[in-house]
C-alpha positions in Angstrom: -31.0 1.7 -21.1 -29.7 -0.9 -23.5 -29.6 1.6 -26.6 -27.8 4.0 -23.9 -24.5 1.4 -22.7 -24.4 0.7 -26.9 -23.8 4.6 -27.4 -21.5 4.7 -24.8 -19.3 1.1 -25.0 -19.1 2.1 -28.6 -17.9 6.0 -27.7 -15.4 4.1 -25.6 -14.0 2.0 -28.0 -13.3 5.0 -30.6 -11.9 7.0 -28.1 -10.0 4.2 -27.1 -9.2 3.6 -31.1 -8.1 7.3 -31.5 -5.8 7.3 -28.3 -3.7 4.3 -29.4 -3.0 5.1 -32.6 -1.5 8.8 -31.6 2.1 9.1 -31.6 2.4 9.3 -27.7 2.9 6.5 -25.6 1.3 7.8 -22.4 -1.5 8.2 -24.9 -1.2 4.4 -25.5 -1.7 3.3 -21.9 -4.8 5.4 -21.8 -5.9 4.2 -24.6 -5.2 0.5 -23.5 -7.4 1.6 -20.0 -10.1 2.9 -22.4 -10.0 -0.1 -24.1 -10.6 -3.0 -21.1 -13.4 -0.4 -19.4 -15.1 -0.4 -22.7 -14.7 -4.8 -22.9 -15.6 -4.8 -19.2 -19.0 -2.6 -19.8 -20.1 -4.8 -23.1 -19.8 -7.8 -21.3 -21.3 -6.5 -18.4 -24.3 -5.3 -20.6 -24.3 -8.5 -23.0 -25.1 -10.8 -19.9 -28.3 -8.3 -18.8 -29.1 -5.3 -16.9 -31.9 -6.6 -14.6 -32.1 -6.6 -11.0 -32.6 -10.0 -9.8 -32.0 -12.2 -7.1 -28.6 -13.5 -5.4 -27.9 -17.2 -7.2 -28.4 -18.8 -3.4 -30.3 -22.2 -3.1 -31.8 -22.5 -0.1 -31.8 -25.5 2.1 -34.1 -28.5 1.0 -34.4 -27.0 -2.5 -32.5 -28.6 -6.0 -32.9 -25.3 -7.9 -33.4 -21.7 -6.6 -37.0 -19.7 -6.8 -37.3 -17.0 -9.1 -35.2 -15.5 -11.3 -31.5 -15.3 -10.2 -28.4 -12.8 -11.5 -26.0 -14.5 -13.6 -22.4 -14.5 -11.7 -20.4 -15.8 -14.6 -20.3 -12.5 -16.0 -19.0 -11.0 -12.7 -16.9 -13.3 -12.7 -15.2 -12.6 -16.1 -15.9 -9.0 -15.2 -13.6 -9.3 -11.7 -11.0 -11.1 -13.6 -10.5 -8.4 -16.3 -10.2 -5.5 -14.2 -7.8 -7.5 -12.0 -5.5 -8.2 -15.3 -6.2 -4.9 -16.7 -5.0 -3.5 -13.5 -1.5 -5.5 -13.7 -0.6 -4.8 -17.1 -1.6 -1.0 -16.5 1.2 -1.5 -13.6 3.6 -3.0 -15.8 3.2 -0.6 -18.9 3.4 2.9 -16.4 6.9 1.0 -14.9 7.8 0.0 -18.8 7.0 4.1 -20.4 9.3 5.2 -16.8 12.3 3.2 -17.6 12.2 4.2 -21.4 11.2 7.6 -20.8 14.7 7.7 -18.2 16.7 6.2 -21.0 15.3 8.3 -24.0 14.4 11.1 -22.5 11.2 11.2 -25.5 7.9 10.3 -25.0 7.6 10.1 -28.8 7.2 6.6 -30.5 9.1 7.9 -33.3 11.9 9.0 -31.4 12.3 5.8 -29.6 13.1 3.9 -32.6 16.9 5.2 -32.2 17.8 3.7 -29.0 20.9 2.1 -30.6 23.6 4.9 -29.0 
């Protein structure tokens, strides 16, 4: 399963790679999207992939029995898509108001807003 989510993260990350460096800027955003899911899955699959247990202590008890899941990696995991989600928000409102006042999605043609 491991050797599976390396394939994959790393088949994110070139895709993501390949669709910021093209000339489009709508192909940028995507690119940028491509690039947090892939961060969000490597973390995800850095911290582990096994089913455990809630991290609950039960009542009388210092430490919990068994193995437990790790929530810091949720955590960090909840956080990113939440910021990822906001500058995804900001960057479709940013390519709208250029795209109104360029009328190009081209990063070339952008360069001569000075009319």
């Amino acid at each position: 399963m491991l050797t599976l989510m390396a394939i994959s993260i790393g088949c994110l990350y070139a895709a993501a790679t390949y669709m910021i460096l093209r000339r489009s800027i709508v192909k940028l955003v995507i690119g940028l999207v491509l690039l947090s899911n892939a961060a969000n899955l490597l973390i995800f699959t850095v911290a582990g992939m096994t089913r455990k247990a809630p991290p609950i202590i039960p009542d009388g008890m210092m430490l919990p029995d068994g193995p437990v899941a790790d929530p810091l990696a949720q955590a960090l995991i909840l956080t990113a898509i939440v910021i990822g989600f906001g500058v995804l928000a900001f960057a479709v409102v940013l390519i709208h108001r250029a795209y109104e006042v360029v009328q190009a999605d081209d990063m070339d043609q952008m360069k001569d807003t000075d009319t």
